[in-house]
C-alpha positions in Angstrom: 0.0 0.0 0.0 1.1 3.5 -0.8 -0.3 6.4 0.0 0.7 10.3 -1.3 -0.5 13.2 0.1 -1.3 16.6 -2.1 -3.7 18.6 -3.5 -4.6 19.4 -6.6 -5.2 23.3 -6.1 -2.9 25.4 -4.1 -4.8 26.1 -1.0 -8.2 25.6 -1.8 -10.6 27.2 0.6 -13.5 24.6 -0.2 -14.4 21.3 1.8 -16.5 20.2 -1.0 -15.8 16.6 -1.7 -13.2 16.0 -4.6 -14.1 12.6 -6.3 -13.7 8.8 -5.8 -11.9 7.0 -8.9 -11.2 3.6 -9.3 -9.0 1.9 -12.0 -8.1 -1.1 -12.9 -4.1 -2.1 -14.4 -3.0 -5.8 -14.8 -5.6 -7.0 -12.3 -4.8 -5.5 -9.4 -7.1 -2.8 -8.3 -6.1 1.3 -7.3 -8.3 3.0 -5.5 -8.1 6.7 -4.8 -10.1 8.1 -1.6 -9.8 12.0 -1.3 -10.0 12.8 2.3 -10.5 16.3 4.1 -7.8 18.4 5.7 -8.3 19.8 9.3 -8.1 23.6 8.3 -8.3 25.4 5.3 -6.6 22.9 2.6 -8.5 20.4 1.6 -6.5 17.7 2.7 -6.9 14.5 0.6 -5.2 11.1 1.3 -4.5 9.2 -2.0 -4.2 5.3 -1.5 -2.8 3.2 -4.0 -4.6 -0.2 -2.7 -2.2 -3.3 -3.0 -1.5 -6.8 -1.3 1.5 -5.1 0.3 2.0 -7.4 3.8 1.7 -5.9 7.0 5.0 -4.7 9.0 7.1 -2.6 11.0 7.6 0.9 9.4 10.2 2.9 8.7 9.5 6.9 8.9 11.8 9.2 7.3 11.2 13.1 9.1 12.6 15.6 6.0 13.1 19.5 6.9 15.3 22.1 7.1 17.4 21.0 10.4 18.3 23.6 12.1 14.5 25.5 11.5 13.0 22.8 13.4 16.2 20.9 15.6 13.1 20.4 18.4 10.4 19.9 17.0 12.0 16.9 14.9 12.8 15.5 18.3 9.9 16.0 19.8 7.8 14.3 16.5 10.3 11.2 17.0 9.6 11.0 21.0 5.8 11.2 20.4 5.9 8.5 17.5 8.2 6.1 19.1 5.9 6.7 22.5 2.4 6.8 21.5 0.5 3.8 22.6 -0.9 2.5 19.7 1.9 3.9 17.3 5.2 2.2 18.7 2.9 -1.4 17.8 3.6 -0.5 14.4 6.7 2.0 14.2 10.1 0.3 13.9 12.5 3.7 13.5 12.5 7.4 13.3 14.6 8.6 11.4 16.7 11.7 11.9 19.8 12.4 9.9 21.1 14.5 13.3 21.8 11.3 15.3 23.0 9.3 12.7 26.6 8.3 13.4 29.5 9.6 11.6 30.9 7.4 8.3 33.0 7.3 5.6 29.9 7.9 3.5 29.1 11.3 2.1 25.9 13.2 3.7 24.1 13.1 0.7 24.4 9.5 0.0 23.4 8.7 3.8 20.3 10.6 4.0 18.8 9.2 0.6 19.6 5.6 0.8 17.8 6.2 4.6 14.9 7.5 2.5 14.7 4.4 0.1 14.8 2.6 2.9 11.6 4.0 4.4 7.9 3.2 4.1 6.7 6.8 5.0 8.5 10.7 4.0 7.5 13.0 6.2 8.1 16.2 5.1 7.7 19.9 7.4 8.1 22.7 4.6 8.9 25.6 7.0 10.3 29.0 5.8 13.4 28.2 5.1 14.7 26.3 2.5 18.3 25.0 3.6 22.0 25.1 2.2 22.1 24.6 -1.2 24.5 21.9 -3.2 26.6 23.1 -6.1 23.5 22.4 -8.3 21.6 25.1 -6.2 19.4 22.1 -4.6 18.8 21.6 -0.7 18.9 18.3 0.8 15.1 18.9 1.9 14.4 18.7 -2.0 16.8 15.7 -2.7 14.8 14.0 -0.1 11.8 14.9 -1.4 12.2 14.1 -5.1 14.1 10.5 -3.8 10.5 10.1 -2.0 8.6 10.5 -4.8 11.3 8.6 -7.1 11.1 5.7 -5.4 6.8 5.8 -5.2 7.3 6.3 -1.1 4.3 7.4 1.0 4.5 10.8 1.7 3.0 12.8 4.1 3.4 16.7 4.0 2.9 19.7 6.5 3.6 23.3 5.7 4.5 24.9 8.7 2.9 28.9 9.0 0.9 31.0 7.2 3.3 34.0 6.3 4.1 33.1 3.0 5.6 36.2 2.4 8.3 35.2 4.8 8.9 32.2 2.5 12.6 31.5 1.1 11.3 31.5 -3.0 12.9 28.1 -3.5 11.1 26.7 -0.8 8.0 28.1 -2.0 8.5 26.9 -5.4 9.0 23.5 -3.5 5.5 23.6 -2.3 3.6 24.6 -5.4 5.8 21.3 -6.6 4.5 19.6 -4.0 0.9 20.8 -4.4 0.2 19.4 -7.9 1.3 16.1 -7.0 0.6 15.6 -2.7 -1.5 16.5 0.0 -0.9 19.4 2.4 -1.9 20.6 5.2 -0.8 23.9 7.1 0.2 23.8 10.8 1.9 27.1 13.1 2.4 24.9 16.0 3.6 21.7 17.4 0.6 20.7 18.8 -2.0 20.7 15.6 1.5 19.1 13.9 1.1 15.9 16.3 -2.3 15.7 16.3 -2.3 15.8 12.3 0.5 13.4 12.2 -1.3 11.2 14.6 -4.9 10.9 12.3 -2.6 10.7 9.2 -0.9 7.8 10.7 -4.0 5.9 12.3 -5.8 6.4 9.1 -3.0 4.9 7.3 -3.0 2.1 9.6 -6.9 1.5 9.6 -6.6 1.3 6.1 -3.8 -1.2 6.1 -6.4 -3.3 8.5 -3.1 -3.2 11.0 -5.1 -1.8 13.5 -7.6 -4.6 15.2 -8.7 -2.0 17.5 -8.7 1.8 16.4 -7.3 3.8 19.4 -10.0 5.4 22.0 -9.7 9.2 20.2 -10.0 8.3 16.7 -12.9 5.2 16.9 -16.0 6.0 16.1 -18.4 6.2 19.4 -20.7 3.1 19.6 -24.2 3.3 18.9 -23.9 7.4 18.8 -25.0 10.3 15.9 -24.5 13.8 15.5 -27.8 14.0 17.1 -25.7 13.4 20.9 -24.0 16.4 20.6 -24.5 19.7 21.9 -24.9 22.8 19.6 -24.2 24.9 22.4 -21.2 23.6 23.4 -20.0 23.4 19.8 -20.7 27.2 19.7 -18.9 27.9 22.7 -15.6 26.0 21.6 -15.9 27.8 18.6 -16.3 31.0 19.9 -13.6 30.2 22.6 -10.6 28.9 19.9 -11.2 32.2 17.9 -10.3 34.1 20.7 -7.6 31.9 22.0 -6.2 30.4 19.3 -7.4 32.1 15.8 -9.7 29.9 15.0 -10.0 29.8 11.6 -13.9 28.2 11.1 -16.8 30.7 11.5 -19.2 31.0 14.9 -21.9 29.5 12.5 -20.2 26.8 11.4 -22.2 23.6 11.8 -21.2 20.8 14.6 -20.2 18.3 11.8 -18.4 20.5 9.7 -16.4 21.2 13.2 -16.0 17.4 13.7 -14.8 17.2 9.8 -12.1 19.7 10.5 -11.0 18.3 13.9 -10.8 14.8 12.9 -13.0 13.8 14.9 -15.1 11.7 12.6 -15.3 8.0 11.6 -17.2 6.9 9.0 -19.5 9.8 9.0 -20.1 8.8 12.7 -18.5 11.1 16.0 -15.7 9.1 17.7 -15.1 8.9 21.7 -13.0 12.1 21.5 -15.7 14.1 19.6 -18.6 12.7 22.1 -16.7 13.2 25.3 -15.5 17.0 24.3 -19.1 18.1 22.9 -21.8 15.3 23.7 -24.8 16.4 25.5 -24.5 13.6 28.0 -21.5 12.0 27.3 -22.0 9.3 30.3 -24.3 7.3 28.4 -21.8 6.1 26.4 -18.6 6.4 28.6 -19.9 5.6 31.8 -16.8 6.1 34.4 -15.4 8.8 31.8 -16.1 11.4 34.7 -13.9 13.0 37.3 -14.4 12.3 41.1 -13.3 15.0 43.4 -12.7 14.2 47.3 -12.0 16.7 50.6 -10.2 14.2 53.1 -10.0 15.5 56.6 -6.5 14.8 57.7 -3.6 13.5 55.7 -5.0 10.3 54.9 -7.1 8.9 52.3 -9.8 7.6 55.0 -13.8 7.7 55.2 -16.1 9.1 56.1 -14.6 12.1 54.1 -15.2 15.6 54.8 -17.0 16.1 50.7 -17.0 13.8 47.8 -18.3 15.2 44.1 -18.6 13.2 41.0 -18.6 15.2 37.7 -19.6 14.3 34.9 -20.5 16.3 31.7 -18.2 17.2 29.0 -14.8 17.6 29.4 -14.5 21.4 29.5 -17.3 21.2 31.9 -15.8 18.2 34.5 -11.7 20.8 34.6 -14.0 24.0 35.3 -16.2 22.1 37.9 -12.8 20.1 39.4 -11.3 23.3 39.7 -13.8 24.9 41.8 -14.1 22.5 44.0 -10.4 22.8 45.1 -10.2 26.4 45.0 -13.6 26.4 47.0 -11.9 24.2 49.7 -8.4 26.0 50.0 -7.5 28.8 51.8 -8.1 32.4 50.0 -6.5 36.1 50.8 -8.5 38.6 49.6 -6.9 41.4 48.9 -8.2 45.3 48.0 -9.9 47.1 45.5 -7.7 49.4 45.1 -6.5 48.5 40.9 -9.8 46.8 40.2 -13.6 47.1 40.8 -12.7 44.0 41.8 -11.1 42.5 44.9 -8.4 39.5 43.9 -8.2 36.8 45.5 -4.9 34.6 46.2 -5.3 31.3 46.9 -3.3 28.5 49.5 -2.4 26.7 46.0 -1.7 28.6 42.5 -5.1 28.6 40.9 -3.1 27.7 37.2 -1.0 25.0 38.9 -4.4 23.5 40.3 -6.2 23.7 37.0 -3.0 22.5 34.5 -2.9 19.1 36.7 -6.6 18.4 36.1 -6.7 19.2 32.8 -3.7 17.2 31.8 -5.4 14.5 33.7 -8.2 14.5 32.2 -6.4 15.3 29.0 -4.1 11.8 29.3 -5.7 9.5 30.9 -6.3 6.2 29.6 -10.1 6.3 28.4 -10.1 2.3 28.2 -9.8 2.0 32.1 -12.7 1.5 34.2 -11.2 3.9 36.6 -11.9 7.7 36.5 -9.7 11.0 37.0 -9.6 11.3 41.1 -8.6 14.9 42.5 -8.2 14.1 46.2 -7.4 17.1 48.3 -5.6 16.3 51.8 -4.7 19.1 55.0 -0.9 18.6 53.4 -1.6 18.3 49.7 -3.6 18.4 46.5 -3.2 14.7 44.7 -4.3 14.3 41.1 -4.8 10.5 40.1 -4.9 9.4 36.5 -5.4 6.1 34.8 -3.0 5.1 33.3 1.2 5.3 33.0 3.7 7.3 31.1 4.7 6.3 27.7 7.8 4.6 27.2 9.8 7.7 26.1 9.5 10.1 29.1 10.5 9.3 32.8 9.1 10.7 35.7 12.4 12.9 36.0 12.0 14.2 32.0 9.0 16.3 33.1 10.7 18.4 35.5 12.5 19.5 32.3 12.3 20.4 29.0 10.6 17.3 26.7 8.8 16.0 23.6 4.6 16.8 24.3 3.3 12.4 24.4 -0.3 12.9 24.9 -2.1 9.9 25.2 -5.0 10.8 23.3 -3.7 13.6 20.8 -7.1 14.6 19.8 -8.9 15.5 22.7 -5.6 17.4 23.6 -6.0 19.2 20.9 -9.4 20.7 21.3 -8.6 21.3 24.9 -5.2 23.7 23.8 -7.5 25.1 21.2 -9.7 26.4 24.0 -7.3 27.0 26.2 -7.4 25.0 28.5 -3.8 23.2 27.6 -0.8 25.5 27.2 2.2 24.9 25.0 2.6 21.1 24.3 5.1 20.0 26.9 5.3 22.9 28.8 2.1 22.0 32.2 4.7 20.2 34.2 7.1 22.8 34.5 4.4 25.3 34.4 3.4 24.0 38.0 6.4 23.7 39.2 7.2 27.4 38.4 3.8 28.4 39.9 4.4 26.4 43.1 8.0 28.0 43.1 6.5 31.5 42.8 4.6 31.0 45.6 6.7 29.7 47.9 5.8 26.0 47.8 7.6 22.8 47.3 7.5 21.5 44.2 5.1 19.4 42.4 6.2 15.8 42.5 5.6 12.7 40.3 4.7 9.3 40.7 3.3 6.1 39.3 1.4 4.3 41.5 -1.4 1.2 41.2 -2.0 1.3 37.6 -2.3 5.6 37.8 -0.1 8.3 37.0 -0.2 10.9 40.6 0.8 14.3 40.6 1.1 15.9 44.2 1.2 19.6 44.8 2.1 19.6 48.3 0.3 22.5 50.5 2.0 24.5 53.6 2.0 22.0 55.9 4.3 23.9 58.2 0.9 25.0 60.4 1.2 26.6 63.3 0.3 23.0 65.3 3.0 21.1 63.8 5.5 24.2 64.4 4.8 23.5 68.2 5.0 19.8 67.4 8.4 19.8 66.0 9.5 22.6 68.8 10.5 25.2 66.7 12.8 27.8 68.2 12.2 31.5 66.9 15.6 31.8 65.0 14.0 28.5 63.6 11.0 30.5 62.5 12.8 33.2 61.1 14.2 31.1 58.8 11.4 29.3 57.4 9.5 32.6 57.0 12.8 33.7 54.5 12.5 30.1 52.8 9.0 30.8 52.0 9.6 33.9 50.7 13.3 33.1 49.1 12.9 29.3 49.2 16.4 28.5 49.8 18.6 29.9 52.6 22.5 29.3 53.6 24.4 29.0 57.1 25.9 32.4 56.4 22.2 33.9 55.7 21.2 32.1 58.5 23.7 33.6 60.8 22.4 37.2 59.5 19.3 36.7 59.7 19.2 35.3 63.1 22.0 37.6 64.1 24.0 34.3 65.4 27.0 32.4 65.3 27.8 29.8 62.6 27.9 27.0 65.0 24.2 28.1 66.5 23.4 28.3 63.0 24.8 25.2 61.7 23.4 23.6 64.9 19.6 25.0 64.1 19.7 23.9 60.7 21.1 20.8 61.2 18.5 20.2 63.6 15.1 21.3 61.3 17.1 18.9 58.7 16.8 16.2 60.9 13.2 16.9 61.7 12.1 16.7 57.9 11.5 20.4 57.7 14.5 21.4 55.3 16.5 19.5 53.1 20.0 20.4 52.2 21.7 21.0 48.8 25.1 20.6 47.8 27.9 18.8 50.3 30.6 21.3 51.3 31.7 24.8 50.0 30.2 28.1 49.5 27.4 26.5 47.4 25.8 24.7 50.2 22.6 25.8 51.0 19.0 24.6 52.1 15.6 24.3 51.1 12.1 23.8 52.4 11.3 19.7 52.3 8.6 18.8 50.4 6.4 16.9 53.0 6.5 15.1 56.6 8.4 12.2 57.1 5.0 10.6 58.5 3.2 7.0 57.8 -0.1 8.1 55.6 1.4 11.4 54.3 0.9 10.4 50.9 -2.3 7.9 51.2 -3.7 4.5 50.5 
């Protein structure tokens, strides 16, 4: 099977329906199916139909390097990670982390693209170093693709043509009369695009036994299920966020047509659980369950339990409340604002960016539903599931490649808003929580669920009295909340000491659990608050 993607006119504006041609050479069959692109090119998949055997593919990623050095990372991350792509993805390749050889460059990169099964191609602005025949390897690659009949698969990133190199303009008008496009300005629509390009491809190929959650078409519902009004409102909220391009009239299918978020003429999951009227009836534990504990342990009877349910725009905005309703809240004045703001115990973002990328994540398949337990100590966010095979727990306190589990519905929630930059709402919270003083955020895997903690002050007055805390003790940790780190020099100002009384006083809150130190010897030594008590229960059954 091979499949090219193109259009035949160069950024049509229509979503009419092309044709469907079939012909017939030396008994085999070729079918060409014009699909739809997501925004305003048409995008249409062209599929050569043959008895070609089912395997492991090879993906070839073609652009100017050094325009997109991280994206290209990130692209391989998420297809290597995905959990229904890495079943059928052998190798990314990348010609940045190819070894060095005694081959030439330009013989590497195009015997690595006849060697693939799929070209995947982001036309950016640029159009790359030229050869002594005026030609970029981008073009090379491209014209090998096409040489040797490989799929190809073809994004133009932005919408500033004007900012175009000529040459790689020229390269897309090539393109156009031969492949489908499809423009994308950020790396989030890329991986979803990529991600319904490549499940497509696979559905096609019959590979895939059982279409993943996002992209199967919802059992037994119609367009009837869905709600106009939320379909307005997403519409109305992604022009303003995100420049939408579809109009506030645009008609809920039409909407589904241009998120992908149809099968067969049918809404999938993903389009059901993001505008269904009552999603439930189909996806019955596809709710969020939110919890007020009275202690530190996960105990009954608990002080309030809420189960939401609803859409999922509905089920973060309700989640959220409910935290921010049971946390503590300064209220400041009015002096800037008719308005008096409000600062909460916990950063208001930090709280909503770990339900949302809960709910945004989790595995859809489980029986199990997004839990939001908040404890006297700490806010916990359970979700089913685990991380994919290409991130670690430690990845996300730094930068890394965006892996959503169901790239769809994350999607639709950054085109609201409600998501941020793809990769970006684990470090968010732990800047927030830094900001205000807090420990940060930490990660865990535990009983089948990815948990995210963001750990409240538990330093209360009552444990300060516990733990016989002397007042050059409390001096201290009022500057670590306000600094969050202090040294035995700064100590020794602070408290107006000496350095053994102030080694002595922070050795001693280290031993109690209430700092933690950083570094071993040397002017760089230093100490910050701990992130919770050293206490059986503290982080719950």
């Amino acid at each position: 099977m091979d499949w090219g993607w193109g259009e035949g006119d160069d950024y049509p504006r229509t979503r009419e329906c092309r044709c469907l041609s079939v012909s017939r050479n030396g008994g085999k069959s070729k079918r060409t199916v014009h699909l739809f692109d997501l925004v305003n090119p048409v995008r249409i998949a062209v599929m050569h139909r043959t008895n070609m055997a089912a395997t492991r593919l090879r993906i070839f990623i073609s652009s100017v390097q050094k325009e997109f050095e991280i994206l290209r990372r990130d692209l391989k991350a998420f297809l290597l990670g995905d959990a229904t792509l890495r079943r059928f993805v052998a190798e990314v390749f990348l010609f940045e982390e190819l070894p060095a050889s005694d081959q030439s460059a330009d013989q590497v990169y195009l015997s690595e693209v006849q060697r693939c099964d799929i070209y995947l191609g982001i036309f950016g602005y640029e159009y790359g170093n030229e050869d002594a025949q005026g030609v970029s390897a981008t073009e090379h690659e491209y014209a090998c693709a096409t040489a040797h009949k490989k799929t190809r698969l073809i994004y133009v990133w932005g919408t500033d043509d004007a900012r175009r190199a000529p040459k790689m303009k020229k390269l897309i008008r090539r393109a156009s009369g031969e492949l489908v496009r499809r423009r994308v300005d950020d790396s989030s629509a890329l991986t979803s695009e990529v991600y319904a390009s490549l499940v497509d491809f696979l559905d096609r190929r019959h590979a895939l036994r059982v279409p993943p959650f996002d992209t199967a078409a919802c059992d037994g519902a119609a367009l009837a299920d869905l709600s106009t009004k939320r379909v307005e409102w997403f519409i109305e909220t992604a022009r303003r966020e995100r420049s939408f391009p579809l109009k506030s009239s645009t008609a809920p299918e039409a909407l589904l047509k241009h998120l992908n978020l149809l099968a067969d003429a049918r809404p999938t999951n993903a389009a059901l659980l993001l505008f269904g009227s009552a999603p439930q009836r189909f996806h019955r534990t596809a709710e969020t369950k939110c919890i007020s504990c009275h202690g530190s342990e996960y105990r009954r009877p608990f002080a309030s339990q809420q189960i939401y349910s609803g859409d999922l725009f509905e089920q973060a905005d309700q989640a959220r409340d409910f935290v921010l309703g049971k946390i503590n809240r300064a209220v400041g004045t009015r002096a800037t604002s008719i308005t008096a703001p409000a600062t909460y115990e916990l950063p208001a973002d930090a709280v909503a960016e770990a339900i949302v990328n809960a709910i945004a994540h989790r595995d859809y398949n489980s029986n199990a539903s997004v839990e939001v337990r908040l404890f006297s100590d700490r806010l916990e966010v359970w979700n089913p599931g685990i991380m994919p095979g290409t991130l670690t727990l430690e990845d996300l306190r730094h930068d890394h490649p965006s892996v959503p589990n169901n790239p769809l519905i994350a999607e639709s929630l950054y085109l609201a808003g409600y998501i941020e930059k793809a990769g970006s709402g684990t470090q968010k919270m732990i800047e927030l929580c830094g900001e205000a003083g807090l420990p940060a955020p930490e990660f865990e895997e535990r009983q089948g669920s990815f948990v995210l903690t963001i750990w409240r002050d538990w330093l209360t007055g009552e444990t300060l009295a516990q733990l016989q805390i002397n007042e050059r003790q409390m001096l201290a940790l009022t500057f670590l909340k306000a600094n969050r780190r202090i040294s035995n020099p700064e100590y020794q100002k602070l408290a107006s000491t000496t350095k053994k009384t102030a080694t002595r006083d922070l050795g001693d809150l280290r031993k109690k659990g209430v700092v933690e130190q950083r570094g071993e010897r040397g002017p760089g030594v230093h100490y910050v608050l701990a992130s919770k008590r050293d206490k059986k229960g503290t982080m719950g059954t």
